[in-house]
N, C-alpha and C positions, 0 to 999 in steps of 0.2 A: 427483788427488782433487777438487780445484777445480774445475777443467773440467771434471768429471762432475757435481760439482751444478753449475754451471751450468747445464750441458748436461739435467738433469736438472729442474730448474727452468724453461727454456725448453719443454723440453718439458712440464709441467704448463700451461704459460699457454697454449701452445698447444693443448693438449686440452684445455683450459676456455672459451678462447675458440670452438673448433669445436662444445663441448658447449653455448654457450650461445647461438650463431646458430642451433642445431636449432631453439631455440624460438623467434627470428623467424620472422612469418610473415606475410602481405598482409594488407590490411583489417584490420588491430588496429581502425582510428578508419576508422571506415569511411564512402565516399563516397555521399552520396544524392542523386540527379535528381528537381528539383520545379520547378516551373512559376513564374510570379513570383511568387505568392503565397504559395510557402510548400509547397506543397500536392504529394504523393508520389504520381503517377497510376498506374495499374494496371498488371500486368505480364500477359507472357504469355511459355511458354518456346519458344524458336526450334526447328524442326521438325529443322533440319539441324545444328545445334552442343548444342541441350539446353540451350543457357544460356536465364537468365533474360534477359527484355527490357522495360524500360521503357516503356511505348508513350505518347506525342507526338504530339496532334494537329495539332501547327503547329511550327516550328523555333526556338518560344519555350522554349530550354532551358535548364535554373539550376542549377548546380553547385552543391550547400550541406555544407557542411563536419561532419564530428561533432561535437554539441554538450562531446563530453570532448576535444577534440582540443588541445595544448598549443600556447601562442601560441607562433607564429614564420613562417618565410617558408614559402611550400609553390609547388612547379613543380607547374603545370594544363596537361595538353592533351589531344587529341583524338585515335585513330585509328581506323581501319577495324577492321572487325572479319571477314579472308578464313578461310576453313578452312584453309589449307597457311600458318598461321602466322606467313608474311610480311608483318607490320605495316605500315601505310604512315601517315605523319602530316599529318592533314587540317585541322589548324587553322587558321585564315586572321587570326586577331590579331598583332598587330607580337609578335617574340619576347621580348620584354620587358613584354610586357602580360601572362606568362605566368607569370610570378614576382608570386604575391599574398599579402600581409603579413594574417594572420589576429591579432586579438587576442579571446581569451577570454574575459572576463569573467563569472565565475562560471555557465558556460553559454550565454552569448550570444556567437555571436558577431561581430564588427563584421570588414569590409573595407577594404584600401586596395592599390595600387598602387605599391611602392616605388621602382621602376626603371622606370619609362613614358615611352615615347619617343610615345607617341602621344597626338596634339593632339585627339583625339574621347575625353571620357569614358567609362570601363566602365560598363556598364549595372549595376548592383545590384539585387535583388531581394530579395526578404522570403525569410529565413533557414527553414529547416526547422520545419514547424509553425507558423507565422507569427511564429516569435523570431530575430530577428539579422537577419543579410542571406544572399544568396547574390548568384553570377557568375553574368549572360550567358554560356554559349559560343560561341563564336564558329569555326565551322566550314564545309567543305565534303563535297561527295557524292563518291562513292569507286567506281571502276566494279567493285570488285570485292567491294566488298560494298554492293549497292544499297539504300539508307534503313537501313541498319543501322551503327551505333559503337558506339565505347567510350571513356568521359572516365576520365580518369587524374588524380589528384593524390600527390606526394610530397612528402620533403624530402632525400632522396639521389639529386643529379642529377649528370651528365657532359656536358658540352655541346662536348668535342672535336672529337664528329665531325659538332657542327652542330646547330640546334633541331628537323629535319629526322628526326633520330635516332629511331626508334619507342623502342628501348631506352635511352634515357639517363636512365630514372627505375630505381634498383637497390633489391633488399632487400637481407634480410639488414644484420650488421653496418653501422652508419654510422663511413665511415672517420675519421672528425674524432671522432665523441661516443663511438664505441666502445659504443652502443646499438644499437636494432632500428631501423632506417630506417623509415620511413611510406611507404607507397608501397600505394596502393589503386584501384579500380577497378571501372565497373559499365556494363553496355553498354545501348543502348535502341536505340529505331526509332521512325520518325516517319511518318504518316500509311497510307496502302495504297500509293504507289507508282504513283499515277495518274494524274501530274503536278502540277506547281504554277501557281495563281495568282497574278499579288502585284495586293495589293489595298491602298485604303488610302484617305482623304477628306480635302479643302479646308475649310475653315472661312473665315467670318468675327469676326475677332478683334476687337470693337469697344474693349474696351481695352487693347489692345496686348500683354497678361503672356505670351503662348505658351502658354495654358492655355486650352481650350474648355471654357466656362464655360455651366452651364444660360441656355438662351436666347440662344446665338451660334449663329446659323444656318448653313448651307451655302453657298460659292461655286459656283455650275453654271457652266458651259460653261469653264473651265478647264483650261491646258491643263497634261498631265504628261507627261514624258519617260523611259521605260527605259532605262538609256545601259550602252555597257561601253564598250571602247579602240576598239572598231571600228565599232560600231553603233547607231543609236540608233531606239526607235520611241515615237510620240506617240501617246497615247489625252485624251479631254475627262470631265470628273465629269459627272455625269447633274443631274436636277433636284435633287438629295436630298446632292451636292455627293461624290460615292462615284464612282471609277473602278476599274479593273479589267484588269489586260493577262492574259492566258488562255492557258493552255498555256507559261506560259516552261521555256526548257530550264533546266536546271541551270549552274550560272555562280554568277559576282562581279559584281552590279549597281549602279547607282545610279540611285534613284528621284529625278527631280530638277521641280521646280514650278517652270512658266515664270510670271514675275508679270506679271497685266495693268499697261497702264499706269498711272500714278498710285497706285501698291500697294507696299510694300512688306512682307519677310516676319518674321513675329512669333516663327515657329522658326525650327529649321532647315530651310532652301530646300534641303537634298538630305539624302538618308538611303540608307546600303551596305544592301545586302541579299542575303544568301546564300541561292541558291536551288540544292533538292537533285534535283526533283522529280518529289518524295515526298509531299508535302501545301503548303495554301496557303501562303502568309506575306502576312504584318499589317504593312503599312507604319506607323508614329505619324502621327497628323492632321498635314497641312501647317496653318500659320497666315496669314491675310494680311490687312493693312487698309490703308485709302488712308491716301500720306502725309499727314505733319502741313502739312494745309490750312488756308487762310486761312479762319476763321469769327468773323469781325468784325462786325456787322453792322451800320447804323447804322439808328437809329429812323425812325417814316415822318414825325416833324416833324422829321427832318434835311431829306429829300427837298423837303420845301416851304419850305426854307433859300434864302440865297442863295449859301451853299456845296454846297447839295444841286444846284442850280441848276447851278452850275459845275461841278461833276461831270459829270452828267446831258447836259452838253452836249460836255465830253470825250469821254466813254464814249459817245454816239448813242444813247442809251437810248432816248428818245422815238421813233424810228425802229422801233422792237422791239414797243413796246407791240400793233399793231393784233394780234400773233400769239397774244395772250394772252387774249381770248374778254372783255375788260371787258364788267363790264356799271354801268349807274345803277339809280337809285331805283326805275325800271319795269322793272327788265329790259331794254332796251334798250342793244344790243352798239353801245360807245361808243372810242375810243382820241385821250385827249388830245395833241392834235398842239403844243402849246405849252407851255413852261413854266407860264404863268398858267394853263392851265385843268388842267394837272397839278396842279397848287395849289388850285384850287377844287374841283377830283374831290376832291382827298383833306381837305379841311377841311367840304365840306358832305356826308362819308361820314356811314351810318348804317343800321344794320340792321332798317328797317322790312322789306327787300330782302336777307337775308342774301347772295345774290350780290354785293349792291351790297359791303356788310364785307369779304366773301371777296377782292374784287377790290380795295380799298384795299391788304390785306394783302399780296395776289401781287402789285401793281404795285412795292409797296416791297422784297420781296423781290429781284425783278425788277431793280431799280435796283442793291441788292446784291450781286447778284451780274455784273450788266455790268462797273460799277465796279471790282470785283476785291475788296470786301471780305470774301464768301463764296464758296466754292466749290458748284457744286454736289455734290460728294461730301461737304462734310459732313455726318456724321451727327447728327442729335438722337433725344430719347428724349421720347417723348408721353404722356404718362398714358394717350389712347384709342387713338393708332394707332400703338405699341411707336415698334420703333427704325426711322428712314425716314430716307431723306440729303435733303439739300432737295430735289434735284434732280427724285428721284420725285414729294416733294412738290409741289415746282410745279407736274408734269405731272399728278397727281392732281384740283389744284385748276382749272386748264385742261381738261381735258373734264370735268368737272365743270359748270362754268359754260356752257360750250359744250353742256350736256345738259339744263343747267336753268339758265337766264339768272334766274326770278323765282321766287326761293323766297320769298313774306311768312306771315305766320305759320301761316298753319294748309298750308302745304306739306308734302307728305307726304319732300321731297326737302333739306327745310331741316335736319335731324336731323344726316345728315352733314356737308350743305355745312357746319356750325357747328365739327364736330370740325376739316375744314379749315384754315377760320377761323385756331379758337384755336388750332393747331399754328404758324400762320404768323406768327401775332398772339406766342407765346410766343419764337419764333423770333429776329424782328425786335427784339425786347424783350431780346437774347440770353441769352436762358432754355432751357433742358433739351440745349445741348450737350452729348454723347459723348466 
């Protein structure tokens, strides 16, 4: 009689528990594809399956979580989406990047990484509707189903038979909580399928933060590298500091920025990029500035020192001078061949002759930078002519003088040469460094 209620009892929990997995069922907390910002792009339904598709301009794609969804850990990945139902799993992040710690808070929700074996942080994005965060996914292209998946997240996973597994995310009951498993899913497609470009630009980083800031300009002729384990091909940024490698096949690359000399790089000098292609892909701006150079400068009553002097005779300055277009009081192209009269050029200077000022200011620069206490890649920042390294600068001020030897005052040519001038004059004064 015992053993029949038991038996009897067994079997009630087992018809209750069968009666109450009818009502698990996918997508309770359902998965939404939005872009980094937040934002839920348009769909359209596929000709051959009838499902919905998410359509992706670019392979900028962001898992964002339901805003009801209860904190805890949830498995993310990626597969193909074939018709004969044989899954294949295309995700290309370390398998442990794959398990991501959601917490809730009163709807928002926040990301982290619990288990990450991988030394490159996840990309985060602005959460659904631009509240919380959302993932980067991180995939590739499938030849059997071209530009089209499907992202998955759960919280009842089996990793027996490997991360590899299409089915290791299960419904139905969760064997540990004896609840409805999370286990959801929604597919998209990305571009027409017309190949990809990966595309992406150089900057110049004049304070160093890795952030291209209003008014940091382009690096041109720059060289960058598409590389995989076997191959590598070199494209150069254009005037506007933008490259462009065309038609890449589909793959696992790395975009990598060879740095000119004297540069070093303010981000990251290489960046992975999964190409499906399907549509382009957005490489992040390279960053790069000269290193940290000497920009010491000393004044031009050092130069007429008798420490300037001994410098000046170190360094061969005075040998240099004739290439720099001096000019005197008349305009007449001068280059003091001695200390003493480099001494009287720059003590009886004076800008009746704005070339004559210009030329104090370049010789002393000049001296500066022989000597080694400026580099010419320093950059300064000018009230009139933005940011300039010296080095242009000099060269600016050298055909300059060489163009117009006698500006006095009513010269139509004296306007600039002044801006010169005072850039040089601010310069040497070590005023308006970068």
């Amino acid at each position: 009689m015992l053993r029949n209620t038991i038996l009897g009892l067994a079997a009630t929990t087992v018809l209750a528990t069968a009666a109450s997995a009818q009502f698990c069922s996918d997508n309770s907390y359902r998965l939404y594809l939005v872009d980094a910002a937040g934002n839920v792009p348009a769909t359209t339904i596929d000709p051959v399956s009838g499902e919905t598709l998410f359509q992706f301009a670019t392979e900028a794609v962001y898992l964002a979580f339901d805003p009801s969804l209860p904190s805890g850990t949830y498995y993310v990945h990626v597969t193909d989406t074939p018709i004969d139902g044989f899954d294949e799993v295309v995700s290309t992040n370390d398998p442990m990047d794959r398990f991501v710690s959601v917490t809730n808070t009163a709807g928002v929700i926040s990301l982290s990484l619990p288990f990450t074996n991988n030394q490159v942080p996840a990309t985060f994005g602005v959460g659904l509707n631009g509240t919380g965060q959302s993932i980067l996914l991180s995939f590739r292209g499938s030849d059997y189903s071209p530009c089209k998946w499907k992202a998955w997240y759960g919280d009842n996973w089996n990793l027996d038979n490997g991360p590899n597994n299409p089915y290791l995310l299960a419904g139905l009951l969760h064997p540990t909580t004896g609840l409805c498993s999370v286990r959801s899913y929604e597919s998209f497609s990305i571009g027409d399928g017309n190949g990809s470009d990966v595309t992406g630009s150089v900057f110049l980083d004049t304070d160093r933060d890795g952030v291209r800031d209003a008014g940091e300009g382009p690096l041109a002729n720059w060289e960058v590298q598409l590389v995989t384990d076997t191959t590598s091909v070199s494209t150069t940024t254009d005037a506007t500091g933008h490259y462009r490698f065309e038609n890449v096949v589909a793959g696992s690359y790395s975009v990598e920025l060879v740095l000119a000399p004297g540069h070093i790089a303010t981000t990251a000098a290489s960046y992975e990029a999964q190409v499906c292609s399907c549509a382009d892909v957005a490489v992040e701006d390279f960053g790069a500035a000269p290193t940290m150079l000497p920009c010491n400068p000393k004044p031009p009553c050092y130069w007429s020192s008798c420490h300037g002097k001994q410098k000046m005779q170190q360094c061969g300055t005075l040998w240099s001078l004739p290439a720099l277009c001096l000019v005197n009081s008349w305009g007449q192209h001068c280059a003091p061949g001695n200390f003493t009269s480099f001494r009287n050029f720059h003590q009886q200077c004076n800008s009746w002759n704005m070339g004559y000022s210009l030329s104090c200011e370049l010789s002393a620069m000049h001296a500066n930078i022989t000597c080694g206490f400026v580099d010419p890649n320093c950059v300064i920042q000018d009230p009139c002519l933005g940011t300039v390294t010296v080095g242009s600068l000099c060269n600016q001020a050298i055909a300059n003088l060489c163009a117009h030897p006698y500006t006095p005052p009513w010269s139509s040519s004296r306007n600039h040469q002044t801006k010169l001038k005072n850039a040089l004059q601010r310069a040497n004064c070590n005023k308006g460094w970068k």
